[in-house]
C-alpha positions as CSV (number, residue, x, y, z in Angstrom):
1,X,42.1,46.2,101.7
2,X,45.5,46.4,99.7
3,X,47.4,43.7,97.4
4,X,50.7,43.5,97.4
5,X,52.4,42.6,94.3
6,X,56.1,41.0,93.7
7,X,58.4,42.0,90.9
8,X,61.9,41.1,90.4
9,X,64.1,43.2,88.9
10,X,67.9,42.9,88.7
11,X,69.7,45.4,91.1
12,X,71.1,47.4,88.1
13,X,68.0,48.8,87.1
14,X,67.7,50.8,90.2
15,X,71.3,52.4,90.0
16,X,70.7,53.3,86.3
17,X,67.6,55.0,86.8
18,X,69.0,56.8,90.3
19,X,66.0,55.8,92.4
20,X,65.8,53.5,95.6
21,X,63.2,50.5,95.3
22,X,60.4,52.6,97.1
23,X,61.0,55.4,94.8
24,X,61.0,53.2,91.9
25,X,58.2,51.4,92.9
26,X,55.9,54.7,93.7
27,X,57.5,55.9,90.3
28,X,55.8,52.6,88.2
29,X,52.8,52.9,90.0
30,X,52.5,56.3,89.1
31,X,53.2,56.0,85.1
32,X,50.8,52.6,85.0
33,X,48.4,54.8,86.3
34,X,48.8,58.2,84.1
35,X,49.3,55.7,80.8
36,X,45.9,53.9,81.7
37,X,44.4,57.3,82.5
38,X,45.6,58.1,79.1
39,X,44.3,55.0,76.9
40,X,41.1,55.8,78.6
41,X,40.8,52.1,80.7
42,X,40.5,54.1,83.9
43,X,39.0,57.2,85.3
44,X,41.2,59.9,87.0
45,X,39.6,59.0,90.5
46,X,40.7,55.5,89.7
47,X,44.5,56.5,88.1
48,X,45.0,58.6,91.4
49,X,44.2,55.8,93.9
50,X,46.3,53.4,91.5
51,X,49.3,55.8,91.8
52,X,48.8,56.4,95.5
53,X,47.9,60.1,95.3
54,X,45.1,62.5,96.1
55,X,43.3,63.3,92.6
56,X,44.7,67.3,92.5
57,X,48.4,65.5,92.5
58,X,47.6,63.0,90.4
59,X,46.8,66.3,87.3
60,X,49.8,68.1,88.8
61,X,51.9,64.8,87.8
62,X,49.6,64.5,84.5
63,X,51.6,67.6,83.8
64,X,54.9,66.3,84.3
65,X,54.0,62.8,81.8
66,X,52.7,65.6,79.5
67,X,49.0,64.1,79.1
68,X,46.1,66.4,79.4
69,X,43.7,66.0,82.9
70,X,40.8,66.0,80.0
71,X,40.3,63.1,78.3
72,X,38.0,64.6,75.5
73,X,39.7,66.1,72.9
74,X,38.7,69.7,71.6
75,X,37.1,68.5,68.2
76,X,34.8,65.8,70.6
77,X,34.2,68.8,72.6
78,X,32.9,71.3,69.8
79,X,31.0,68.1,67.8
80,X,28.9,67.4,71.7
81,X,28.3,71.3,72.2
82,X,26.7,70.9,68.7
83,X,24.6,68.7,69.5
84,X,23.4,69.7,72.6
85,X,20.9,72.5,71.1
């Protein structure tokens, strides 16, 4: 099952950012999904299916936003792999 949503946006936007209303629509999709991945508020199986992509596009396009596929950071790495002895 699928929602569709309405927004209205004035005509000029699309010109100034170069992109039709499809693209700009798969394009907002895509950075709601990679900015929640990012805050945490949803996992990267979730964020993929937001942005309408299989989950190995959705870390290529992590990439391209510059936000790391791993949500822990290295510090939160090293402090669990201390205490897992």
């Amino acid at each position: 099952m699928s929602v569709a949503i309405t927004i209205d946006l004035p005509e000029t936007v699309f010109s100034a950012i170069r992109k039709s209303p499809s693209e700009f629509a798969a394009e907002m999709r895509l950075a709601a999904a990679v900015k929640w991945y990012e805050m945490g508020v949803v996992s990267q199986e979730k964020a993929s299916e937001i942005a309408g992509q299989t989950r190995a596009d959705f870390i290529l396009s992590l990439a391209r936003f510059g936000v790391s596929p791993f949500q822990s950071t290295a510090d939160e790495i090293m402090e669990d792999l201390r205490h897992a002895d």
